[in-house]
DRENMI-372492 format. One record per residue: residue number from 0; residue in one letter; x, y, z of N, C-alpha, C in turn. Coordinates in steps of 0.001 Angstrom, whole numbers, padded with zeros to 6 digits, always signed. Example, Ala and Ser with C-alpha at 12.3 -4.5 7.8 and 13.67 -1.06 7.14 Angstrom:
<recs>
+-------+------+---------+---------+---------+---------+----------+---------+---------+---------+---------+
! pamar ! numi !  n.east ! n.north !    n.up ! ca.east ! ca.north !   ca.up !  c.east ! c.north !    c.up !
+-------+------+---------+---------+---------+---------+----------+---------+---------+---------+---------+
!     0 !    A ! +013190 ! -005690 ! +007800 ! +012300 !  -004500 ! +007800 ! +013200 ! -003300 ! +007800 !
!     1 !    S ! +012850 ! -002250 ! +007080 ! +013670 !  -001060 ! +007140 ! +012900 ! +000030 ! +007870 !
+-------+------+---------+---------+---------+---------+----------+---------+---------+---------+---------+
</recs>
This chain:
<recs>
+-------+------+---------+---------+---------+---------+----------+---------+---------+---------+---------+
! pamar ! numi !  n.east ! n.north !    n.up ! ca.east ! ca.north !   ca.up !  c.east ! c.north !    c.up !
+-------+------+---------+---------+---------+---------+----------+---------+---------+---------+---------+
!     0 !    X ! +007159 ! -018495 ! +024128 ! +007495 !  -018063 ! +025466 ! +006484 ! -017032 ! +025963 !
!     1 !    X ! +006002 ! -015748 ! +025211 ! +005348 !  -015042 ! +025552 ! +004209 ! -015013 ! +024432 !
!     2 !    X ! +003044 ! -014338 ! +024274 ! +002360 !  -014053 ! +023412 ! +002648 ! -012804 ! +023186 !
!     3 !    X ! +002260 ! -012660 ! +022127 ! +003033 !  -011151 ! +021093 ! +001730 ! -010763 ! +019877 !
!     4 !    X ! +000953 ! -009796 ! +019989 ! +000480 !  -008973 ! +019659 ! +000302 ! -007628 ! +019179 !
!     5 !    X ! +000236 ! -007892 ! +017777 ! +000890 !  -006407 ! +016813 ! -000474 ! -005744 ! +016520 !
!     6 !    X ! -001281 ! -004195 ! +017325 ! -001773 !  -003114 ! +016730 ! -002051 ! -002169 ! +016401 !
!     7 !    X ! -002966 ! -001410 ! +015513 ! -003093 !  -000158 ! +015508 ! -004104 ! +000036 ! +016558 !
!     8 !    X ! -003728 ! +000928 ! +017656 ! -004567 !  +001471 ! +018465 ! -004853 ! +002795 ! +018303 !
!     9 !    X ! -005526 ! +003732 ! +018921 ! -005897 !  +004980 ! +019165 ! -004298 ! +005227 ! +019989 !
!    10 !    X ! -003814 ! +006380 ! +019730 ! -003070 !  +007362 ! +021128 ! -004220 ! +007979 ! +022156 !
!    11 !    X ! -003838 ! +007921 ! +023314 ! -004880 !  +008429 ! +024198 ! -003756 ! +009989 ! +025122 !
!    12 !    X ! -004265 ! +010448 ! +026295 ! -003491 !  +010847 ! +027421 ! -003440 ! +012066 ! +026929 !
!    13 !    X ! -003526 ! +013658 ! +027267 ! -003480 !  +015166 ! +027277 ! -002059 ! +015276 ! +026807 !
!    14 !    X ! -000874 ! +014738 ! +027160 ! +000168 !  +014998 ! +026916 ! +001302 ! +015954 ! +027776 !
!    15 !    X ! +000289 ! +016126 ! +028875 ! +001234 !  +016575 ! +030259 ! +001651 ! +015025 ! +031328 !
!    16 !    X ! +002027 ! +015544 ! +032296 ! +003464 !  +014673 ! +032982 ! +002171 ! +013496 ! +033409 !
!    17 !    X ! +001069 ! +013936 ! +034235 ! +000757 !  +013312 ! +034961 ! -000288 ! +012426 ! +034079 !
!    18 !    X ! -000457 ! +012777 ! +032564 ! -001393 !  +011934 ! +031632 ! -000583 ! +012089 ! +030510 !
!    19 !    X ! +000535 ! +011344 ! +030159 ! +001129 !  +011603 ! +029219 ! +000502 ! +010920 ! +027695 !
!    20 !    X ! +000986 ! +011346 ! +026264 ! +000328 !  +010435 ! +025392 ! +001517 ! +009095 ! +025133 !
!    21 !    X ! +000039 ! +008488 ! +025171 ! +000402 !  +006643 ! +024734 ! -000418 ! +005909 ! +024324 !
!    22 !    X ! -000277 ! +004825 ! +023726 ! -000897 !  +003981 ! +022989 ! -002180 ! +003951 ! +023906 !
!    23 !    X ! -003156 ! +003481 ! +023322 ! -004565 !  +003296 ! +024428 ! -004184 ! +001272 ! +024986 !
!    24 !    X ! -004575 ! +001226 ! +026170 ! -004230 !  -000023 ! +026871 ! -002938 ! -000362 ! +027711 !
!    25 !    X ! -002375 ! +000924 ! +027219 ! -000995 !  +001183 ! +028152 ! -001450 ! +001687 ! +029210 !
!    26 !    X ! -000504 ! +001408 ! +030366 ! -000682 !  +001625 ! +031748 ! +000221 ! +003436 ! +031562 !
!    27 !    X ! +000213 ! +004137 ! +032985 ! +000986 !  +005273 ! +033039 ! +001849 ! +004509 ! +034317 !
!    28 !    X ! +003057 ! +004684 ! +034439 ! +003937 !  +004133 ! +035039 ! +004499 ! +002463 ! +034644 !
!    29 !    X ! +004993 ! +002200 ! +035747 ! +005851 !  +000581 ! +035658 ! +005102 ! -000499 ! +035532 !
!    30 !    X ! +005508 ! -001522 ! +035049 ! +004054 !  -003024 ! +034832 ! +004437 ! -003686 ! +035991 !
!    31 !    X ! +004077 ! -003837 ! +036944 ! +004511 !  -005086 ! +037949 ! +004179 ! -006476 ! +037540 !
!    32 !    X ! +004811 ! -007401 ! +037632 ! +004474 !  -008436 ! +038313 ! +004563 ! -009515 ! +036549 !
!    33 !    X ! +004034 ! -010464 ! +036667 ! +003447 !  -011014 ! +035645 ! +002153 ! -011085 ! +035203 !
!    34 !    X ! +001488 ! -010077 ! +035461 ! -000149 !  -010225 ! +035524 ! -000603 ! -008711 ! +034214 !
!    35 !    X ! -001142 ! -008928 ! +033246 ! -001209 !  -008197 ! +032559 ! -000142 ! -007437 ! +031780 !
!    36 !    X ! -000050 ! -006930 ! +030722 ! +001045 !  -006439 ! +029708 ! +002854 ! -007016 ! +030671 !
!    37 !    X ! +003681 ! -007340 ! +029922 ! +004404 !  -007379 ! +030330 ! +005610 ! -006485 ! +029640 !
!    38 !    X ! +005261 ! -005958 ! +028453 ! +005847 !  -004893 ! +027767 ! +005179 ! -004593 ! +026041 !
!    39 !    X ! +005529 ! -003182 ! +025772 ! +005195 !  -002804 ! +024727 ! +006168 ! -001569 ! +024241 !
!    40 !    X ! +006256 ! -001943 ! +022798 ! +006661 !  -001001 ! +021835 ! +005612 ! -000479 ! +020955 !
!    41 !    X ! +005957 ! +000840 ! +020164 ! +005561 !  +001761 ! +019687 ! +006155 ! +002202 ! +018622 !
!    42 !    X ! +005440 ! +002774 ! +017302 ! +005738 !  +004034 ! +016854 ! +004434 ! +004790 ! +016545 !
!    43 !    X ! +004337 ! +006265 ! +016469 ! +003132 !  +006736 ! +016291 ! +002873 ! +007080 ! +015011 !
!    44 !    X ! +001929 ! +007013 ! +014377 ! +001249 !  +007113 ! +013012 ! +001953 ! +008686 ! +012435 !
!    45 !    X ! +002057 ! +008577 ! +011003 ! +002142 !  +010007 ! +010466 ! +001168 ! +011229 ! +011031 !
!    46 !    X ! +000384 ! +010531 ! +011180 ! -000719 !  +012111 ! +011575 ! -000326 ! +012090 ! +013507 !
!    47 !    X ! +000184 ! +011206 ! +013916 ! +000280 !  +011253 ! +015797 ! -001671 ! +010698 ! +016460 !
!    48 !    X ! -002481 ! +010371 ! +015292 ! -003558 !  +010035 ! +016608 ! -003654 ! +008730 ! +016413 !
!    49 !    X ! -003203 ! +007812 ! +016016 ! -002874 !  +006114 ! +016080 ! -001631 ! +005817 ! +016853 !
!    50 !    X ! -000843 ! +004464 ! +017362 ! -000011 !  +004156 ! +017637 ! +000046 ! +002481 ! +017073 !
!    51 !    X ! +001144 ! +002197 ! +016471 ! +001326 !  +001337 ! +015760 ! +002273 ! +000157 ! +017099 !
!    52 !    X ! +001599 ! -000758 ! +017489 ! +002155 !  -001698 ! +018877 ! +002618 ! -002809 ! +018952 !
!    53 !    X ! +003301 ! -003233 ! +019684 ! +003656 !  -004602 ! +020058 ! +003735 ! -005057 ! +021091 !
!    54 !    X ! +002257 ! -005731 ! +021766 ! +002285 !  -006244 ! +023163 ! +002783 ! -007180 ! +022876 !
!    55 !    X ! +003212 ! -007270 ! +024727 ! +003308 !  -008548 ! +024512 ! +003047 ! -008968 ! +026573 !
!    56 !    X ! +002706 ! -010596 ! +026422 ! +001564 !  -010346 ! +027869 ! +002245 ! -012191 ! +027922 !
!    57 !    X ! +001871 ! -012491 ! +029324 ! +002207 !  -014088 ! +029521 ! +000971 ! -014629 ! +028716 !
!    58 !    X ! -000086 ! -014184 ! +029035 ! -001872 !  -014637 ! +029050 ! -002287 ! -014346 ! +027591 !
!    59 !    X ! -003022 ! -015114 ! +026705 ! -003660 !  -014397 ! +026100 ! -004799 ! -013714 ! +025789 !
!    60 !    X ! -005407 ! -014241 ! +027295 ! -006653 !  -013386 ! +027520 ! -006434 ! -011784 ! +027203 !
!    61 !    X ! -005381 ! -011387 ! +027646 ! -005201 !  -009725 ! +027846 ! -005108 ! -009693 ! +026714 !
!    62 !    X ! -004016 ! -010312 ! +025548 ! -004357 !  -009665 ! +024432 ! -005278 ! -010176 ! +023304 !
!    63 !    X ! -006052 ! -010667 ! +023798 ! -007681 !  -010849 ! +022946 ! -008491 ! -010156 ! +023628 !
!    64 !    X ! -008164 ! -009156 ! +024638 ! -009330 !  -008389 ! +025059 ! -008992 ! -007157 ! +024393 !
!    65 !    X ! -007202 ! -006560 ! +023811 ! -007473 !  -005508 ! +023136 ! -007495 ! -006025 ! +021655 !
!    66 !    X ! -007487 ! -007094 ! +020978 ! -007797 !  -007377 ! +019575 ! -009216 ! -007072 ! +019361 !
!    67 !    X ! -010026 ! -007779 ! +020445 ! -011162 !  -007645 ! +020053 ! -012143 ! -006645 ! +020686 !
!    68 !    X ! -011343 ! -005135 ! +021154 ! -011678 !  -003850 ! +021266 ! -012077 ! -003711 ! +019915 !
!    69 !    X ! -013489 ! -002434 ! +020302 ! -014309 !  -002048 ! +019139 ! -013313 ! -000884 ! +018607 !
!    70 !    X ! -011756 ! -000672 ! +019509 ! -010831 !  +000569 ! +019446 ! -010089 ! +000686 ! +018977 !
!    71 !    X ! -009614 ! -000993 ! +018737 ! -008435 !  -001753 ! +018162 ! -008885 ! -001528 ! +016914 !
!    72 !    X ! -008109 ! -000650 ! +015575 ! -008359 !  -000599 ! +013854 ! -008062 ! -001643 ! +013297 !
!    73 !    X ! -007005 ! -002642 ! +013674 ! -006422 !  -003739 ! +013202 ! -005379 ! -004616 ! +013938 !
!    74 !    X ! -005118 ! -005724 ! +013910 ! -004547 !  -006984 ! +014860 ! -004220 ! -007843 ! +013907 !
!    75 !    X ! -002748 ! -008017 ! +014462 ! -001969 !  -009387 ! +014140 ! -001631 ! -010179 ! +015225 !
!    76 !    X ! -001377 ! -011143 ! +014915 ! -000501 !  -012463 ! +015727 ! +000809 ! -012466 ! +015374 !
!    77 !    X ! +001535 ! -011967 ! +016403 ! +003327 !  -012269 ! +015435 ! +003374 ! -013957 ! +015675 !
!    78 !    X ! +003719 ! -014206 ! +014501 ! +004199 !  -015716 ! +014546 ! +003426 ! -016174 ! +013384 !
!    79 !    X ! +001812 ! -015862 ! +013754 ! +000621 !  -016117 ! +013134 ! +000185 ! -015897 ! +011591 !
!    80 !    X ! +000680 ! -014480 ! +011679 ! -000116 !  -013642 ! +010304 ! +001572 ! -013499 ! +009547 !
!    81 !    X ! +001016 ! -013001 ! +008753 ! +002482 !  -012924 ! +007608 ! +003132 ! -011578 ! +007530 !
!    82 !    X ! +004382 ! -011485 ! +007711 ! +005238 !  -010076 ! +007859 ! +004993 ! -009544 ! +006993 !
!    83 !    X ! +004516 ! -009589 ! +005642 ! +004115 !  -008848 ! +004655 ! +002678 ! -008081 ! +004802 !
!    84 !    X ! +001953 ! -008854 ! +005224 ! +000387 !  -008524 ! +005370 ! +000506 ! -007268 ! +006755 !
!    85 !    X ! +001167 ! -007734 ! +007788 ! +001845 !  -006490 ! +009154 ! +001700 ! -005179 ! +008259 !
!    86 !    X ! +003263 ! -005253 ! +007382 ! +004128 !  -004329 ! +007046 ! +002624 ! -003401 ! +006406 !
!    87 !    X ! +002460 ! -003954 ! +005348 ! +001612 !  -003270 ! +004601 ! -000042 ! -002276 ! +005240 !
!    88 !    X ! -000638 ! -003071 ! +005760 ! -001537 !  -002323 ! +006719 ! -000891 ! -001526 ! +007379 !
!    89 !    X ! -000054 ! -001408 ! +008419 ! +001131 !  -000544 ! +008941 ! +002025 ! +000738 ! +008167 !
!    90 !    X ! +001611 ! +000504 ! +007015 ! +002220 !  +001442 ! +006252 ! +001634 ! +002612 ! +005481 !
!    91 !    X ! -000200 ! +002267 ! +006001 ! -001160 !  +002836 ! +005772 ! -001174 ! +003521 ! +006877 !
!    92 !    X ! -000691 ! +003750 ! +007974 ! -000705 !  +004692 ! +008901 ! +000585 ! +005742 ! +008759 !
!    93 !    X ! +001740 ! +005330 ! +008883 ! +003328 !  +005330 ! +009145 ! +003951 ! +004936 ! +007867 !
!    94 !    X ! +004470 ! +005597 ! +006836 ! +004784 !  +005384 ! +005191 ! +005932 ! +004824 ! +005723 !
!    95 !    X ! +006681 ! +005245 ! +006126 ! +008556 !  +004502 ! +006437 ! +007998 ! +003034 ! +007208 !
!    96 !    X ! +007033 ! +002648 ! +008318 ! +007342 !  +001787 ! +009045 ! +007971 ! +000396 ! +008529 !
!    97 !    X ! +009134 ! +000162 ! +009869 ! +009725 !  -000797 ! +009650 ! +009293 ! -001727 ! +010944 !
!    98 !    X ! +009123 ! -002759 ! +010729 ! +008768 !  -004207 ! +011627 ! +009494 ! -004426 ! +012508 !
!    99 !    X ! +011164 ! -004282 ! +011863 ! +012372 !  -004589 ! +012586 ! +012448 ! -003735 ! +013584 !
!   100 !    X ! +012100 ! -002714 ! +013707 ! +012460 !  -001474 ! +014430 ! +011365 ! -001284 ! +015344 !
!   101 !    X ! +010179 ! -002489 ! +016110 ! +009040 !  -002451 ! +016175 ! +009079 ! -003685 ! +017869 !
!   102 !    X ! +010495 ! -004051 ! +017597 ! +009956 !  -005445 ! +018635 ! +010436 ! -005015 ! +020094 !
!   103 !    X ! +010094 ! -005792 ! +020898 ! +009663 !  -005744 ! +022174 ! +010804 ! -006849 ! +023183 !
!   104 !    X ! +011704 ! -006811 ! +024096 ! +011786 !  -007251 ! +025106 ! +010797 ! -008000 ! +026183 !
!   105 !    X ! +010731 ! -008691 ! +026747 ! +009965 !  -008953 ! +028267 ! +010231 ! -010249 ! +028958 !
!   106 !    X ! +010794 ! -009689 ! +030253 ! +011076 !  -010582 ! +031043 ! +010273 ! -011560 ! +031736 !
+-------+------+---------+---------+---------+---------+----------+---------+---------+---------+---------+
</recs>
């Protein structure tokens, strides 16, 4: 239905109102429309300067343009790659992370 894209990105944004911190490739405010991201989840790395993601977009142009960012540390395919192989790279950032606790809505 949608394409779904699991990575480690950079956190970006100062961390005040009007640049808050978030994953890098996140918008600041609401997603309109169907045209680019249509939602994403998060958790942030033990140290806070990674964010561990789950786009997810109609297109998969958008998310092969942040897989194959020189910014992007690592990329999965949910569906694609194996929940074990996720978990484990993921756990090199974030020691607790859980997968389950990781997914995404989008209308």
């Amino acid at each position: 239905m949608h394409e779904r894209l699991l990575a480690v990105v950079p956190m970006v944004g100062a961390g005040t109102y009007a640049d808050p911190k978030r994953p890098m490739f996140t918008a600041v405010g609401r997603i309109e429309g169907r045209q680019g991201l249509l939602g994403f989840s998060y958790q942030a790395s033990d140290d806070g300067q990674f964010a561990l993601v789950e786009f997810v977009a109609a297109d998969r142009a958008i998310l092969n343009a942040i897989r194959l960012s020189s910014s992007t540390a690592k990329s999965f395919v949910r569906g694609a790659d194996k929940r074990a192989d996720i978990e484990a790279e993921f756990r090199k950032y974030k020691r607790d992370f859980d997968l389950d606790k990781l997914a995404v809505g989008a209308k």
